[in-house]
VMD Tcl script that draws the C-alpha trace (Angstrom):
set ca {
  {-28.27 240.88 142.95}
  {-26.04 237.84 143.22}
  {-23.16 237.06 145.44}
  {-20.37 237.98 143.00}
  {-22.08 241.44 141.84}
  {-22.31 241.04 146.25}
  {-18.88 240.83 146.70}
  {-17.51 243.27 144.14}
  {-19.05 246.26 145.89}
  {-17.30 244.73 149.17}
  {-14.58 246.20 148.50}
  {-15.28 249.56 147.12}
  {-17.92 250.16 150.49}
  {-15.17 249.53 152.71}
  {-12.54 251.32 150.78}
  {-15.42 254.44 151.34}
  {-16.13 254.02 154.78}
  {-12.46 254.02 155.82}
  {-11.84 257.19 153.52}
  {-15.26 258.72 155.45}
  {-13.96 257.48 158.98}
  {-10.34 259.13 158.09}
  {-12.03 262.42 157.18}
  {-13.85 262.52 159.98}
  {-11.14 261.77 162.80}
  {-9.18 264.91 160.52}
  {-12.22 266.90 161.28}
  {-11.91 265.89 165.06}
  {-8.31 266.16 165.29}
  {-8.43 269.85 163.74}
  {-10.29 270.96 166.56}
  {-12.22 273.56 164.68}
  {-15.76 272.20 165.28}
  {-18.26 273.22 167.81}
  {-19.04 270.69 170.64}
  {-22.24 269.57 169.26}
  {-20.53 268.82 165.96}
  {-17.83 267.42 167.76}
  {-20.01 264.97 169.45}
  {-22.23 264.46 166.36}
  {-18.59 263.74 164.28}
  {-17.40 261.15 167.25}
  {-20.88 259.76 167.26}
  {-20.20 259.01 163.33}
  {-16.69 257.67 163.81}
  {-18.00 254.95 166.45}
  {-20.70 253.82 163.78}
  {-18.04 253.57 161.16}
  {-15.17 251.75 162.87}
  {-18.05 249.21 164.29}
  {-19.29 249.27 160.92}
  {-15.83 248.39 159.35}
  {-14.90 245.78 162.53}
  {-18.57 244.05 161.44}
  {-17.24 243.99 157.54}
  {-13.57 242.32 158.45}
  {-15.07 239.49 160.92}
  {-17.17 238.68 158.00}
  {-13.52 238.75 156.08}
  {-12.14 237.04 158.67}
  {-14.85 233.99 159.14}
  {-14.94 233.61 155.34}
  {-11.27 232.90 155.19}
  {-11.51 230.72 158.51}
  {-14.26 228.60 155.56}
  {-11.79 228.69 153.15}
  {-8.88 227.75 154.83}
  {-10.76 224.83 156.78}
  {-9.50 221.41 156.65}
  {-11.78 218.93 155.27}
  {-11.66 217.37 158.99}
  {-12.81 220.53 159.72}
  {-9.96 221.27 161.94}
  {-7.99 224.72 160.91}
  {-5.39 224.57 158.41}
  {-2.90 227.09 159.16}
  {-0.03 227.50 157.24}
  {2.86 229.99 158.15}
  {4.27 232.49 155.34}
  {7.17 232.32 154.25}
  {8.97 235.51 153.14}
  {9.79 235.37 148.96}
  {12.50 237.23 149.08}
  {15.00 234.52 151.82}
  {12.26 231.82 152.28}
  {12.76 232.17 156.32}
  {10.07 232.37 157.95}
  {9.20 235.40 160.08}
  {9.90 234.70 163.40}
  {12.67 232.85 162.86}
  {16.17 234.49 163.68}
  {14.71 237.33 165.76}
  {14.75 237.82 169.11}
  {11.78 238.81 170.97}
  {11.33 242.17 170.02}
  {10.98 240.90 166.39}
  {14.87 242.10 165.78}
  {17.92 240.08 164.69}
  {20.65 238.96 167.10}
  {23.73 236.83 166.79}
  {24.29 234.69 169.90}
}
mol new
graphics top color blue
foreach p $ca { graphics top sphere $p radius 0.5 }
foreach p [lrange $ca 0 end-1] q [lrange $ca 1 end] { graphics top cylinder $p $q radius 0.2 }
display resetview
């Protein structure tokens, strides 16, 4: 299989095992299973979210490649918002809210 056919069923695995892990914390949260499937369901829910934390530092270190500058220092680049073109921190106060001084 090559990297392309690779990366297309990226996606669609973690897409799964986030639908699987939400199932199974409903299961948990319900509080209708027996403590052995309780256990066996939390067991599961560990594996997944380790599973999908493995799959997005991948994500994460292949964008860290990508967005490497040729120095190879980073090359980080803030977002600006389309809509006003201001940045996102800029003209909020600490807790991320507007003020007027």
């Amino acid at each position: 299989m090559s990297a392309k056919k690779a990366r297309k069923h990226d996606a669609p695995d973690f897409e799964r095992t986030m639908a699987e892990l939400e199932e199974t914390v409903r299961r948990l949260e319900a509080g209708d299973l027996p403590l052995e499937d309780s256990l066996a369901a939390f067991e599961k829910g560990i594996a997944l979210v380790r599973a999908l934390h493995a799959r997005l530092d991948s994500v994460q270190m292949r964008i860290d490649e990508l967005t490497q500058a040729p120095d190879g220092s980073a090359s980080l680049t803030p977002l600006a918002t389309p809509a006003s073109g201001v940045e996102p921190d800029q003209d909020a106060g600490e807790d991320g809210e507007d003020y007027d001084e």
